[in-house]
C-alpha positions in Angstrom: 3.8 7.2 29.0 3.3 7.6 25.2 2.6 4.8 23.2 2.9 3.6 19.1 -0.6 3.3 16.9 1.8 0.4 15.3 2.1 -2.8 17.1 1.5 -7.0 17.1 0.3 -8.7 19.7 -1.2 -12.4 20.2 -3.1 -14.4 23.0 -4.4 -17.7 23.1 -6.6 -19.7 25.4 -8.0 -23.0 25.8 -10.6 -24.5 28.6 -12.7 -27.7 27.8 -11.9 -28.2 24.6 -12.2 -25.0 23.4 -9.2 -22.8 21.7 -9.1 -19.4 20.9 -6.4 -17.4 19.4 -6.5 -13.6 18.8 -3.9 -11.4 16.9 -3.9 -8.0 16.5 -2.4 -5.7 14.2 -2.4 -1.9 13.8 -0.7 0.9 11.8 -1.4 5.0 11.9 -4.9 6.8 11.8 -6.0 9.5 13.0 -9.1 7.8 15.1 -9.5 4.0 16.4 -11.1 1.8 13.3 -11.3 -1.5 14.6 -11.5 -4.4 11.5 -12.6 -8.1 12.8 -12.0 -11.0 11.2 -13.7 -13.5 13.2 -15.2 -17.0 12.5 -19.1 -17.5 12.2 -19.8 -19.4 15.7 -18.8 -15.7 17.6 -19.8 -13.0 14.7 -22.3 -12.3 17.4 -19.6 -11.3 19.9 -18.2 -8.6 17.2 -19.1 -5.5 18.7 -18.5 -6.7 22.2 -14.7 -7.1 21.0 -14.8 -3.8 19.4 -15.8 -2.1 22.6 -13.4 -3.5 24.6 -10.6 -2.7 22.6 -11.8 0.9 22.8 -11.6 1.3 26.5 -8.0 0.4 25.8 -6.9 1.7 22.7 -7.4 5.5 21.6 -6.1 5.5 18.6 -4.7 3.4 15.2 -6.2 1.5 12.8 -6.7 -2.1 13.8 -7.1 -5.5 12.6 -8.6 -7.9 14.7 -8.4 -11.9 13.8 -9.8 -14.2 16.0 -10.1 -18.1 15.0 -12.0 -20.6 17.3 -11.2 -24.2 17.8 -13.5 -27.2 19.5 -12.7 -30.7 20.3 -15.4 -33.5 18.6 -14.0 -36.5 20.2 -13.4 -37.9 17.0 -16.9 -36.8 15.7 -17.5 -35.5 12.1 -19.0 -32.0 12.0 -21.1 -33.1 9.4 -24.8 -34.3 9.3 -27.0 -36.0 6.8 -29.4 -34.0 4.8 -32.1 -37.0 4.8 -34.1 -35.2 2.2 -31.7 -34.0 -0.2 -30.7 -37.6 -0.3 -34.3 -38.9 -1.1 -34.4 -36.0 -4.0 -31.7 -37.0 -5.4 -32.8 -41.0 -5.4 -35.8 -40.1 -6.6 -34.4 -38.3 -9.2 -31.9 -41.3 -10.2 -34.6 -43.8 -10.4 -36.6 -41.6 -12.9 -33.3 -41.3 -14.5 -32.9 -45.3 -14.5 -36.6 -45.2 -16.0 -36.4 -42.6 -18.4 -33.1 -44.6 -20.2 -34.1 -47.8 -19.2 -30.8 -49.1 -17.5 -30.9 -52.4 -15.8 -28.1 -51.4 -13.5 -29.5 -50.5 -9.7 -28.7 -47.1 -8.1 -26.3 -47.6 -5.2 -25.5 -45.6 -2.4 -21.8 -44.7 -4.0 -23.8 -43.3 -7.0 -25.7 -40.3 -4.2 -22.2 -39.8 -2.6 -21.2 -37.8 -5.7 -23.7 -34.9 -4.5 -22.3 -32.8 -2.0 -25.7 -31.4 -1.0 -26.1 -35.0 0.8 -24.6 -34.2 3.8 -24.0 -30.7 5.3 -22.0 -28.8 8.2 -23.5 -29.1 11.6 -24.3 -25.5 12.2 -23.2 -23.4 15.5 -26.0 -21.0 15.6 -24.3 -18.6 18.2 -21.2 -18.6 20.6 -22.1 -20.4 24.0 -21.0 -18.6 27.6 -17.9 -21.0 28.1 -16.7 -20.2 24.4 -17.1 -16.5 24.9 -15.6 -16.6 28.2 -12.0 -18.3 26.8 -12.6 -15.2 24.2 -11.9 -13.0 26.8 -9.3 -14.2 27.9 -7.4 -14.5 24.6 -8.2 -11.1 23.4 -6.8 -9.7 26.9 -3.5 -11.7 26.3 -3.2 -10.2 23.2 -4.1 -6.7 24.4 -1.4 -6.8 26.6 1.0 -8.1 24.6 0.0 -5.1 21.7 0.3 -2.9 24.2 4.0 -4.0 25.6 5.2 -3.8 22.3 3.8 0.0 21.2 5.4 1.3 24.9 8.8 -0.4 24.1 8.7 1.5 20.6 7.0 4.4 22.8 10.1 4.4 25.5 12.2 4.6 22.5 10.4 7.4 20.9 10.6 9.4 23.8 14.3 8.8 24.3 15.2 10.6 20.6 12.1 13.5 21.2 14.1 14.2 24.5 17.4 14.5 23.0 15.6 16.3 19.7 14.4 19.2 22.7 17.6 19.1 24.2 19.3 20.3 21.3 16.7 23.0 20.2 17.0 24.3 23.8 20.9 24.6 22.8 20.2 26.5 19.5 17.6 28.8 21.4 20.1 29.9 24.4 22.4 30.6 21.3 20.1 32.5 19.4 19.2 34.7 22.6 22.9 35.5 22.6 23.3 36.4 19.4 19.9 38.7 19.5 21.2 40.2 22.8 24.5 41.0 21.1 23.0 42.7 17.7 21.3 45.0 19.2 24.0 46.9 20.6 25.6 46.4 17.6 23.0 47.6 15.2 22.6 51.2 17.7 25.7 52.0 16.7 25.5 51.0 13.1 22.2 53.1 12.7 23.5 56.3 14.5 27.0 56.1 12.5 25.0 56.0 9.2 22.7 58.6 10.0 25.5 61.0 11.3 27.4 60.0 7.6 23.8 60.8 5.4 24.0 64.3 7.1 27.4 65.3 7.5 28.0 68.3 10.2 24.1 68.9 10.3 22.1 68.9 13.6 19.5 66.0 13.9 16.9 65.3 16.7 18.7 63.3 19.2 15.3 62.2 20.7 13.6 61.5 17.8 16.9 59.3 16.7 16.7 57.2 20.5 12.8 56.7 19.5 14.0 54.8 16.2 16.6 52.8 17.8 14.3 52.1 20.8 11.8 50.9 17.7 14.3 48.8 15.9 15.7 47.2 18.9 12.0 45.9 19.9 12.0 44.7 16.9 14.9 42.7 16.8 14.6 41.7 20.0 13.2 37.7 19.9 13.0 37.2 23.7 9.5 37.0 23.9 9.8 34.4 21.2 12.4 32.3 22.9 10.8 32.5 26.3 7.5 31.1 24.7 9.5 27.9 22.8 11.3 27.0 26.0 7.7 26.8 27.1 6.7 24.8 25.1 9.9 22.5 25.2 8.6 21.9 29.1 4.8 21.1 28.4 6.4 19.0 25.4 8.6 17.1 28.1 6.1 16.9 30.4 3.5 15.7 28.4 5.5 13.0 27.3 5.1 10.9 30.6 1.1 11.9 30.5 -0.7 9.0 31.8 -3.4 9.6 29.0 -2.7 9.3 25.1 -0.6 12.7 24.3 -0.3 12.5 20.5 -2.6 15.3 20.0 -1.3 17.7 22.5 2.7 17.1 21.4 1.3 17.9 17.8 -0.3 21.1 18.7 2.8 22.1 20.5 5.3 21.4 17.5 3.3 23.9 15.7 3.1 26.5 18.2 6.9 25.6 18.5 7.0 25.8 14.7 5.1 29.7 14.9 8.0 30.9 17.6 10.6 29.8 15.3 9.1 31.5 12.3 8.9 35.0 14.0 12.2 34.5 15.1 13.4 33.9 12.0 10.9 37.0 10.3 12.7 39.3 13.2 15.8 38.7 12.7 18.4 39.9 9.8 21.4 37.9 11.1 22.9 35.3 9.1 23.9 33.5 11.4 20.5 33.4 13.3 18.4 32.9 10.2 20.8 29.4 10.3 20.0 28.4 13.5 16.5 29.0 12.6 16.9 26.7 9.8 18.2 24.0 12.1 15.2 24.2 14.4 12.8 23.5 11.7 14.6 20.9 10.3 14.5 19.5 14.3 10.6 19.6 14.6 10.0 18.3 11.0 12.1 15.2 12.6 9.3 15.3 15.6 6.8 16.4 13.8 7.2 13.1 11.5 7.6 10.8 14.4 4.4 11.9 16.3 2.6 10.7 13.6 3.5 7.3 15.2 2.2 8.2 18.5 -1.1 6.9 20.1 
């Protein structure tokens, strides 16, 4: 089932007093470049996230922001920094000295430096924070990938109907190939008999350069090679795997068909159809660059 590179999805978890919420976010690329956002207390965990998105994801650029949440019981995640605090009283009594003030330094006078107290410090991610991780990130993995196969399924719905109708213009342009060449016989031995009047010409030499223009205006080769690519197009399109490669190296093999048909051919009305099957795998073309 083919999927989008462009997709939301969020998950969130909580055990113990622990809360994690992951989004994710991606848009086209041509390879998987994952982008984590993620708070101090589990930059340690980075490239364990990053590895397993990728046994998920093939392909997109993603952006990855996970934010962590603990319950203090009311505690401040602060600390005192005893010895900043006994600098900086230090430093206020020479202070006191040095201008002689009368006026005693009080406690309100060291809250004014912020260096007096400081953040209490996770120094790595503990097993029961990584664990409610995991189970955030898959939540959100799953719901990323729900959305890119909805906007897949409805991908695949317009490339079907986008094949249908170039099967249409192909069993018309067979037709029409099948029909000139008859056509063109006639026209090439009428103007040869009209360059050279009541003169004898080689009869054998005249079926040789029919039999030569006929092959080349004959495009069934061509056509029989499109249509199969239209069915490994199809098919691939409910691959289990990621397919966006192989449907783009099929559009251009589809594209090379349509191009000899179009250099073989010196109908008008062909050379339209042609037209109109380009203009159909541009459309495919365009939207593939969408698919994972």
């Amino acid at each position: 089932m083919i999927a989008s590179m462009t997709g939301f999805g969020r998950g969130e978890s909580s055990t113990g007093g622990i809360s994690v919420s992951v989004e994710i976010r991606s848009v086209n690329s041509r390879y998987l470049e994952v982008s984590a956002r993620l708070p101090r207390s589990v930059s340690t965990r980075e490239n364990e996230i990053k590895e397993i998105l990728r046994k998920r994801i093939s392909r997109g650029k993603l952006n990855v922001l996970v934010s962590v949440e603990r319950e203090n019981g009311g505690e401040i995640p602060l600390k005192i920094n005893a010895e900043a605090a006994r600098s900086y009283l230090k430093l206020m009594n020479q202070l006191k000295k040095a201008t002689r003030l009368k006026e005693s330094v009080k406690l309100e006078h060291l809250l004014k430096f912020s260096e007096v107290f400081e953040p209490v410090a996770i120094e790595e991610t503990d097993e029961a924070e990584w664990s409610v991780l995991q189970k955030a990130l898959s939540k959100s993995i799953d719901a990323y990938d729900k959305m890119r196969q909805d906007e897949g399924t409805e991908l695949k719905h317009d490339f079907i109907k986008r094949i249908e109708s170039i099967e249409q213009s192909l069993s018309h342009i067979d037709r029409l190939s099948r029909e000139r060449i008859p056509v063109e016989r006639t026209r090439l031995r009428e103007r040869i008999q009209q360059l050279l009047g009541n003169d004898s010409f080689d009869e054998s030499r005249l079926e040789l350069e029919i039999a030569l223009m006929a092959d080349k205006l004959d495009v069934t080769e061509e056509v029989v090679r499109f249509r199969s690519h239209n069915k490994f197009f199809l098919e691939a399109l409910d691959d289990e795997e990621a397919a966006g490669r192989k449907l783009n190296f099929l559009v251009q093999e589809m594209n090379r068909e349509a191009n000899t048909i179009g250099s073989k051919s010196s109908s008008t009305e062909i050379a339209h159809l042609v037209v109109g099957l380009k203009e159909e795998l541009e459309k495919i073309r365009e939207q593939l660059q969408n698919i994972e």
